[in-house]
C-alpha positions as MATLAB code, in Angstrom:
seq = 'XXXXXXXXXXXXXXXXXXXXXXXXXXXXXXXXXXXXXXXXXXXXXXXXXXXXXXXXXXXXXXXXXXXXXXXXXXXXXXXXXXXXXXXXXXXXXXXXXXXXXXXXXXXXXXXXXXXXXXXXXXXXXXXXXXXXXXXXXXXXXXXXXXXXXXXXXXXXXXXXXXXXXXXXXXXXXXXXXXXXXXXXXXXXXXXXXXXXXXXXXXXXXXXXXXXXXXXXXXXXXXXXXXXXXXXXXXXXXXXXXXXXXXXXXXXXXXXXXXXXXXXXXXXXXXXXXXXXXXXXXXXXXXXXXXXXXXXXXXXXXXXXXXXXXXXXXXXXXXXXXX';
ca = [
       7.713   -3.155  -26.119;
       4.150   -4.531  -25.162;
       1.843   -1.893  -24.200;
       0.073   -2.111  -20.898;
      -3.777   -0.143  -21.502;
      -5.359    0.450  -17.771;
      -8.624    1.131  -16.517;
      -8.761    3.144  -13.458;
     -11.468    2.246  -10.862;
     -13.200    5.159   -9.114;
     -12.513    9.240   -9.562;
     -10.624    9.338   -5.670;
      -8.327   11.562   -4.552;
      -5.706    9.267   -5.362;
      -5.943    8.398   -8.705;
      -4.486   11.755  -10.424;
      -0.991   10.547   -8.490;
      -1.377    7.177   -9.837;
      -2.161    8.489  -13.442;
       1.109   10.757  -13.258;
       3.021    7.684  -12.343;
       1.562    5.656  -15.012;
       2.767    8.250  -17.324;
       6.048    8.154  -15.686;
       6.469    4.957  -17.629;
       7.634    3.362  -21.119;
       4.806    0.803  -21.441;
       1.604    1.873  -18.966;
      -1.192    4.459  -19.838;
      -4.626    4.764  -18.193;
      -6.990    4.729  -21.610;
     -10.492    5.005  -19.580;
     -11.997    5.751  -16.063;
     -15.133    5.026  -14.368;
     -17.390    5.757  -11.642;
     -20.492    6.008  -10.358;
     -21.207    9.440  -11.691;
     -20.044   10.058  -15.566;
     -19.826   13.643  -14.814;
     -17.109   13.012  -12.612;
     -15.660   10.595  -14.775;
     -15.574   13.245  -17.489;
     -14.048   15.856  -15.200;
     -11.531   13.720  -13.971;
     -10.527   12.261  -17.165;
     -10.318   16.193  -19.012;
      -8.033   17.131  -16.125;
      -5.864   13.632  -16.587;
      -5.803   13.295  -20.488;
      -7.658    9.946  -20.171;
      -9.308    9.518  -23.625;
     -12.350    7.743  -22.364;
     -14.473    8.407  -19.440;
     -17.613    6.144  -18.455;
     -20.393    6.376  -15.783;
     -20.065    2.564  -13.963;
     -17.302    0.642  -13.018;
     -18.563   -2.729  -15.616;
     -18.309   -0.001  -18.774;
     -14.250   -0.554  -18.120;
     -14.570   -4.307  -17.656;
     -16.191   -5.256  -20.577;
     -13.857   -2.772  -22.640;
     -12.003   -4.831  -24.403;
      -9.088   -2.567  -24.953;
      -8.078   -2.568  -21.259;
      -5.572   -4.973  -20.059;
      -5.514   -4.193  -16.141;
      -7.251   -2.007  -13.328;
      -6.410   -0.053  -10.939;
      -8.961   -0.604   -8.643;
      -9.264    3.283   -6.124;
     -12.745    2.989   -4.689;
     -14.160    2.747   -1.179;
     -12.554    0.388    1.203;
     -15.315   -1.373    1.963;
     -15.747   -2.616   -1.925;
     -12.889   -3.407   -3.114;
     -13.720   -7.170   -2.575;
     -16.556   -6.942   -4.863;
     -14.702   -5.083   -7.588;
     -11.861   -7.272   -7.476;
     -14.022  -10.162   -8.167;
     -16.276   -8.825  -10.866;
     -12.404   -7.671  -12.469;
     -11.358  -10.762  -12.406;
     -14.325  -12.554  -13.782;
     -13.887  -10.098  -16.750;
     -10.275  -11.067  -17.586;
      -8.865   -8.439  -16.309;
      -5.368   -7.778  -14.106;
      -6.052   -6.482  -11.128;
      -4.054   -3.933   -8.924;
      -6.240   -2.934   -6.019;
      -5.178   -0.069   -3.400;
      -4.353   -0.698    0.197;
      -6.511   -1.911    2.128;
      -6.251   -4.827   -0.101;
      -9.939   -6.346    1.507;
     -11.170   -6.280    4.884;
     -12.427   -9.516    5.881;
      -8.887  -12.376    5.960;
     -11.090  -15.140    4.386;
     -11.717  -13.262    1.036;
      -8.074  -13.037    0.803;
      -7.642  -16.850   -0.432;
     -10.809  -16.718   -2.336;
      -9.423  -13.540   -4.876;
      -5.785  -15.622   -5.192;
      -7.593  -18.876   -5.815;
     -10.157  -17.380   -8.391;
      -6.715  -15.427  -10.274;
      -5.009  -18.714  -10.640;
      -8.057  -20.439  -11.595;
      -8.070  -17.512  -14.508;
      -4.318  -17.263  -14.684;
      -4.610  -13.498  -13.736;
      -2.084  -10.998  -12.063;
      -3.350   -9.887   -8.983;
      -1.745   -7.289   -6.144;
      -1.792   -4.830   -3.122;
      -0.907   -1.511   -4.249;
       1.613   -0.811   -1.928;
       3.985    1.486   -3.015;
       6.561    1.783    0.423;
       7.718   -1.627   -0.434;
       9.011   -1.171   -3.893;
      11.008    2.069   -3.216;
      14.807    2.395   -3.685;
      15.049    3.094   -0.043;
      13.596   -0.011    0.975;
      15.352   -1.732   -0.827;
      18.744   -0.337    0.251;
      17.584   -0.844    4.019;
      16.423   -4.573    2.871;
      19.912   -4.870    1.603;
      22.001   -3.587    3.909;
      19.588   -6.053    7.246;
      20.589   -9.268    4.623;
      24.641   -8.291    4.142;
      24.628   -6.796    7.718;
      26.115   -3.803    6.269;
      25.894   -1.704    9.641;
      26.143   -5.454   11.764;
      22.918   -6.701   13.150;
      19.616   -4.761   12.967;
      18.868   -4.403   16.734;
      15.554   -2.081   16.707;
      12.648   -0.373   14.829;
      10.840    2.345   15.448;
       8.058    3.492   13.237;
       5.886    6.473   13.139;
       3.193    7.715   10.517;
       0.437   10.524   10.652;
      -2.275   11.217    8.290;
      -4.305   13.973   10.296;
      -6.547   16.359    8.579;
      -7.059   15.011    5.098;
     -10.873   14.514    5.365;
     -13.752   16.481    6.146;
     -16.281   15.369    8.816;
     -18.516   12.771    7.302;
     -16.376   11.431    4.982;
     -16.442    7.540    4.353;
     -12.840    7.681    5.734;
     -14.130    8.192    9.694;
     -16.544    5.210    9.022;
     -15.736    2.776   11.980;
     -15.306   -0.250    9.678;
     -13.400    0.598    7.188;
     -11.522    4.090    7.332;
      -8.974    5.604   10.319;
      -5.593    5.296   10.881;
      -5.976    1.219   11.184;
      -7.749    0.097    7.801;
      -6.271    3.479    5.419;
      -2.805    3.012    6.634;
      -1.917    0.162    8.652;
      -0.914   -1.758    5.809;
       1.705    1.219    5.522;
       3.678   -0.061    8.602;
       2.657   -3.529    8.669;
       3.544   -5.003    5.197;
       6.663   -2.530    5.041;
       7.283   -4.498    8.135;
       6.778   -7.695    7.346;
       8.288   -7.162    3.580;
      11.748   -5.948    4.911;
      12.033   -8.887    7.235;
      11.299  -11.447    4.761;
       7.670  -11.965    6.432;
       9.193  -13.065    9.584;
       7.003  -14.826   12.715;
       5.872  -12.800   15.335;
       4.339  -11.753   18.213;
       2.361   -8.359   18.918;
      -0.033   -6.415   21.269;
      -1.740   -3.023   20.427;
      -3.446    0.065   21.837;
      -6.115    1.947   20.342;
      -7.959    5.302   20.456;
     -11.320    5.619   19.187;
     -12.092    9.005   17.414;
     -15.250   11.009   17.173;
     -16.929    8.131   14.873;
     -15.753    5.242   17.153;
     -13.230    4.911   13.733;
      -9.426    3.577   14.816;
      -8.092    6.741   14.698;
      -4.470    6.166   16.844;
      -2.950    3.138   17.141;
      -0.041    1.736   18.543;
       1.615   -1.567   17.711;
       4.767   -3.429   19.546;
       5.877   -6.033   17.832;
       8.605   -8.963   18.519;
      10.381  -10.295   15.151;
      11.706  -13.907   14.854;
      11.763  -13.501   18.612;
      14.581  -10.946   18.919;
      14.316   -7.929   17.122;
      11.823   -5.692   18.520;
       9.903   -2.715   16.513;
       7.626    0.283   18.479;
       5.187    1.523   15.525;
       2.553    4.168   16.017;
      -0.431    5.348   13.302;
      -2.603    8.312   13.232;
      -5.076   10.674   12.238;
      -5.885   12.223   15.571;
      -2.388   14.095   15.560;
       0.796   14.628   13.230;
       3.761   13.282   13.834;
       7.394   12.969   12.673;
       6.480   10.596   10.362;
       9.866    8.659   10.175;
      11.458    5.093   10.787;
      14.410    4.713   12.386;
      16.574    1.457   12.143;
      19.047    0.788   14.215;
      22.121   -1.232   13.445;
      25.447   -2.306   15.280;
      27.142    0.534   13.720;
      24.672    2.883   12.201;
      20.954    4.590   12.349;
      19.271    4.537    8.943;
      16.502    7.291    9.147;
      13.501    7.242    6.213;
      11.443   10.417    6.402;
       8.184    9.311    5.081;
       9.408    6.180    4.324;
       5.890    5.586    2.571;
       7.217    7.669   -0.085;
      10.346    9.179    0.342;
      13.551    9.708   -2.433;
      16.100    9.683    0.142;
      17.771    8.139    3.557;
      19.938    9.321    6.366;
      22.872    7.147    7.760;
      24.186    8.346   11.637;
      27.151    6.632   11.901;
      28.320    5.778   15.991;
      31.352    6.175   15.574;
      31.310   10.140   14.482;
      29.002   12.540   14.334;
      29.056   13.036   10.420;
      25.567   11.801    8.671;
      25.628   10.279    5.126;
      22.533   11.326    3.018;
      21.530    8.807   -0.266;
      19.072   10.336   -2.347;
      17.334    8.750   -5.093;
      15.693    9.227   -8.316;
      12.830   12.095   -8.096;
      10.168   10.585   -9.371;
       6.748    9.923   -8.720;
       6.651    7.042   -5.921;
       4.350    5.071   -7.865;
       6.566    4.226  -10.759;
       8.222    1.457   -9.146;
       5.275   -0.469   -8.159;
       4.045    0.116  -11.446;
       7.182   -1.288  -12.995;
       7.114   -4.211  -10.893;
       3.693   -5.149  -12.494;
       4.670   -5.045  -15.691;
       7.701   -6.742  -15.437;
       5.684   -9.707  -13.573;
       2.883   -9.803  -16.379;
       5.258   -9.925  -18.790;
       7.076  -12.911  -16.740;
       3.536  -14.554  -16.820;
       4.109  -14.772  -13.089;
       0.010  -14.345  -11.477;
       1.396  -13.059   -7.583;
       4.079  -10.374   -7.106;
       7.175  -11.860   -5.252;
       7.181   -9.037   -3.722;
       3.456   -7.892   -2.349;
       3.063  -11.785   -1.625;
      -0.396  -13.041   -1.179;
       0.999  -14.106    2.161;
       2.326  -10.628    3.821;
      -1.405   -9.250    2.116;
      -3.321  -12.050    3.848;
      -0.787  -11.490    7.558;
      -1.641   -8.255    7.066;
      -6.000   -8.347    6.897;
      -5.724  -10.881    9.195;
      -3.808   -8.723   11.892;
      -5.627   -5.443   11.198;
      -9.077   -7.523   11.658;
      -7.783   -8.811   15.083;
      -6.912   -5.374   15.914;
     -10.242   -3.518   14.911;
     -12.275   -6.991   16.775;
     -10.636   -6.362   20.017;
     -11.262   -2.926   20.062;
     -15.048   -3.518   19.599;
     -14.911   -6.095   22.484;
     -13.485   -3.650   24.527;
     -14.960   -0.618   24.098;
];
């Protein structure tokens, strides 16, 4: 079995969970990380059992040894660091949100064909075994027709004041998690058309720091999501069948699902492997390097691109109005 060497992009808060995943698997290790400060590099990398540790982010991309990156670093950058990946000959994976600006969307797909590259959205919800059961059972119609979503996510509390995360253009509920609601969205519908209209609340930083989004599916099915950091919430998705209720407790990351049937008041509970979330995106990567495939079939350039595009809208109109 091939063995997949990754560089990891930045010393966030994220990265140890990523690393644990990684581990998690047959074929993927991290073998280096790198940041701007080598001292955190080295910390990071002693705690993680990451061999090397540098002090820039173009130390991994001209290692040679390094086959893909896991790109963790601030929002607002991860265009740039994409790029200079790329140009390097490296796979990319890049955490959510993917970019911020829709047109540099096009321009990172056209520049990893051009190199015949793997590039993707980190985007873990999408590749879980519970998505993929509720996937399965809205194409069979295992519970009849899917009649109605409703979504709800909080992230409150996580960040100290002053943090990049509360900067207006690139952090809040909108830009750290939309993509949560909006690609799981658009992924379990087999990125449908529709139609949408939003409502915003503007926290201390004039960041996006509530949001909520109505949407109208293939225009029938109707979804009610909310996102925040301002409070917490019950952090659940609800989907609501013919004959059933299919409830995902942080459905971002969660092992199991809850079936209320109508017809009696017993609840079926399907639990799933316990293991790191991660794995399965990580998996999926593999598998499509190995397939020589240079988009995910999955993470589709085209639910990434909806989803910029959408959260861009969003974040304009709230400028114009406020």
């Amino acid at each position: 079995m091939k063995k997949f060497h990754y560089g990891i992009i930045s010393a966030a808060s994220i990265v140890p969970r990523f690393v644990s995943a990684l581990n998690e698997s047959k074929h993927s290790r991290a073998i280096a990380i790198g940041s701007s400060s080598l001292k955190r590099s080295e910390k990071l990398a002693k705690e993680l059992k990451i061999p090397t540790a540098y002090g820039s982010y173009l130390e991994i991309y001209e290692d040679p040894k390094i086959d893909i990156v896991y790109i963790a670093n601030i929002n607002e950058n991860h265009f740039e660091e994409i790029i200079n990946a790329l140009n390097h000959g490296k796979h990319v994976l890049c955490e959510k949100p993917f970019v911020l600006d829709p047109k540099q969307v096009s321009q990172i797909f056209d520049l990893a064909s051009e190199k015949n590259l793997f590039v993707m959205e980190a985007q873990k919800a999408v590749f879980l075994p519970t998505t993929q059961y509720v996937k399965k059972c809205i194409e069979n119609k295992k519970y009849g027709k899917l009649n109605q979503i409703q979504v709800s996510a909080s992230f409150g509390s996580r960040f100290e004041k002053g943090h990049w995360m509360y900067d207006k253009h690139q952090g809040g509920a909108l830009f750290g998690s939309g993509s949560y609601i909006i690609e799981y969205l658009l992924y379990l519908l087999d990125d449908p058309s529709f139609e949408y209209q939003a409502l915003t609340h503007l926290g201390d930083s004039d960041e996006i720091d509530d949001v909520a989004i109505q949407f109208k599916f293939n225009q029938d099915l109707l979804a009610s999501t909310h996102l925040t950091t301002r409070t917490h919430t019950h952090n659940i998705a609800h989907f609501h069948f013919d004959d059933a209720i299919i409830s995902i407790k942080n459905f971002w990351k969660s092992r199991k699902l809850k079936i209320h049937y109508h017809d009696n008041q017993e609840s079926d509970v399907r639990k799933f492997s316990n293991v790191p979330e991660m794995v399965y995106e990580i998996e999926h990567v593999y598998d499509c390097i190995m397939d020589n495939k240079i988009t995910s079939p999955y993470m589709t350039k085209n639910i990434t691109e909806k989803c910029v595009t959408l959260v861009d809208e969003i974040y304009q109109t709230t400028l114009e109005q406020s």
